[in-house]
C-alpha positions, 0 to 999 in steps of 0.5 A, a space after each residue: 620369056 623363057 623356053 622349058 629348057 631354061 626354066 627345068 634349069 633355073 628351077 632344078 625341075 624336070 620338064 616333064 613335071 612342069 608339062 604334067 602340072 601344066 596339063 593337069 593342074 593349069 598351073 600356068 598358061 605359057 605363050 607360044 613362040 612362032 616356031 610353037 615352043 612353050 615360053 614362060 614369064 617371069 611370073 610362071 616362074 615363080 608360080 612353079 616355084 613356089 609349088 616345087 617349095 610346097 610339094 619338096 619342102 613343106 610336104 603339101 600334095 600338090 592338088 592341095 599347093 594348087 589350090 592354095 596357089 589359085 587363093 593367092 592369085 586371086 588376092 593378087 588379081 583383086 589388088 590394081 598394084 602389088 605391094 612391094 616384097 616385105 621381109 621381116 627383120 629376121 626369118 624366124 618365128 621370133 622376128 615373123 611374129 614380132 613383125 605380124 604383130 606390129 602390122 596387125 595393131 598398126 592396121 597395115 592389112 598390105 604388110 600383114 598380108 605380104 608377111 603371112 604370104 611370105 611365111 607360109 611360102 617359108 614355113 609348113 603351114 603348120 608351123 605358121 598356125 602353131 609357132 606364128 600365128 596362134 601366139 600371136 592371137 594369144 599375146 593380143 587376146 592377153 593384151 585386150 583382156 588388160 587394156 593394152 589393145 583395142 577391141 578394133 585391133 583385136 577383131 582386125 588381127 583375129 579377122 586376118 589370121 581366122 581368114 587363113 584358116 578358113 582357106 586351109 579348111 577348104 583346101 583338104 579332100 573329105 575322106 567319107 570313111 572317116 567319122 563327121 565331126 563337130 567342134 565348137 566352145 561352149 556358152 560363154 568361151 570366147 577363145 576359139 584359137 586351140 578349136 581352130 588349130 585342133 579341127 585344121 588337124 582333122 580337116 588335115 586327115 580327112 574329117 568332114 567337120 561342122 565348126 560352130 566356133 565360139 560361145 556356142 548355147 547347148 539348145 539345139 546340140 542334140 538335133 544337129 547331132 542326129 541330123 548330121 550324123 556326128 560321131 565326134 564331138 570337140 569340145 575346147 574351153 579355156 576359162 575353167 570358171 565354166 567348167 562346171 557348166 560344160 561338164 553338165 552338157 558333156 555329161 548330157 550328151 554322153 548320156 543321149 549319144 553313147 555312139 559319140 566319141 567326145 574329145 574335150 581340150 584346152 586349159 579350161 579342163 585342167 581340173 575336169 571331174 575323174 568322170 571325164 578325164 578320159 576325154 581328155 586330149 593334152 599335149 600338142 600335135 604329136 599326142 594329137 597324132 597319135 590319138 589320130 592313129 590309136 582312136 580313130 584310124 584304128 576303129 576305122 580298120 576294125 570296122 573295115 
């Protein structure tokens, strides 16, 4: 056990952060020596640890580290022994991926979580999503689609990685300024990794947002629409043999909803029609982040 003192020196924090977070957050629950001093475990130690990592190193606020931090709890209070500390055989991307990958196909959920554990403890999420996660959903979809892998396999790694957004989904605060969105990839798409990386973009900033996900029919877009209030509607697709099909719906909802901005992506829009070009969105998260800035936040501040 050990008093404040040494665990500001042993984790280079100010004592006065660790009580702060303690009373605000709970983030950790010390015990009491007799004479009343707070005295903390090993356990406590690694807890502030990896928040003083999120918060300093991976630019994470900390309401939003303590709640991903309680998620992690929970999965280790679910487990009756811990699986011992994994480390991949080298700490990049390259060598985290090749790693995810072999435990994903080979079925190992204990190696394949204690990876993603350690690698979102390493990377800012959104290197783990872009430069880990969504290639490897990539690499095992290519190898589905070729009869490399099984469609097991292929629901198991894809059930892994989707719970880790999900988790990042619930952790961001709504701000209700901002427009509700709704994303989804229409009838016949089953590639939804870009969808997921795109609305974790959103949810990062704010947006309340309704995703459908795949292979999502027209019938019944219109009254979620209007029931919901939707002012922005994403569309991802990557197979441009549907692409005629999407341009039809697009066009359709453009013609019933002018108040909707419509954000189109993914490779599937390669050859759109000129009609549509201008909604568009190519690149990556710094052309995202600027059409963040120019056609939403800014229509945000004409309004106000």
């Amino acid at each position: 056990m050990y008093n404040i003192k040494s665990v500001s020196k042993l984790l280079d924090m100010p004592a006065v952060t660790i009580r702060a977070w303690e009373r605000r957050y709970h983030v950790v629950s010390p015990t009491r020596s007799e004479s009343g001093h707070r005295l903390y475990s090993e356990q406590d130690i690694d807890d502030l640890r990896w928040l003083k990592i999120q918060t300093e190193e991976k630019g994470v606020n900390i309401s939003q580290a303590v709640k991903l931090l309680e998620k992690m709890r929970e999965q280790r209070n679910n487990k009756p022994s811990l699986p011992p500390v994994v480390e991949p055989q080298e700490m990049t991307y390259e060598g985290l991926r090749e790693d995810l990958y072999k435990a994903m196909i080979g079925f190992d959920s204990e190696r394949a979580n204690s990876l993603l554990n350690l690698g979102f403890a390493m990377y800012h999420y959104e290197e783990m999503f872009h430069l880990v996660l969504a290639p490897i959903l990539r690499r095992i979809g290519d190898e589905w689609e070729q009869g490399q892998v099984t469609v097991m396999q292929e629901h198991f790694a894809s059930n892994l990685i989707f719970q880790r957004f999900y988790q990042f989904f619930r952790v961001f605060t709504i701000n209700p300024d901002l427009p509700k969105a709704l994303a989804f990839c229409p009838a016949g798409e089953q590639h939804q990794i870009g969808l997921l990386l795109f609305s974790l973009f959103l949810r990062k900033y704010g947006v309340d947002l309704l995703y459908l996900g795949a292979d999502t029919p027209q019938g019944g877009l219109g009254e979620l629409i209007e029931k919901n209030d939707i002012r922005l509607l994403v569309i991802s697709l990557t197979n441009g043999a549907e692409l005629p099909a999407v341009e039809r719906v697009v066009r359709d909802l453009k013609a019933q909803y002018p108040q909707v901005n419509i954000v189109l992506g993914g490779q599937g829009f390669a050859e759109v029609s000129a009609e549509l070009q201008e909604h568009v969105l190519y690149g990556g998260l710094t052309d995202w982040n600027r059409w963040f800035r120019e056609r939403v936040q800014s229509n945000l501040a004409k309004r106000g």
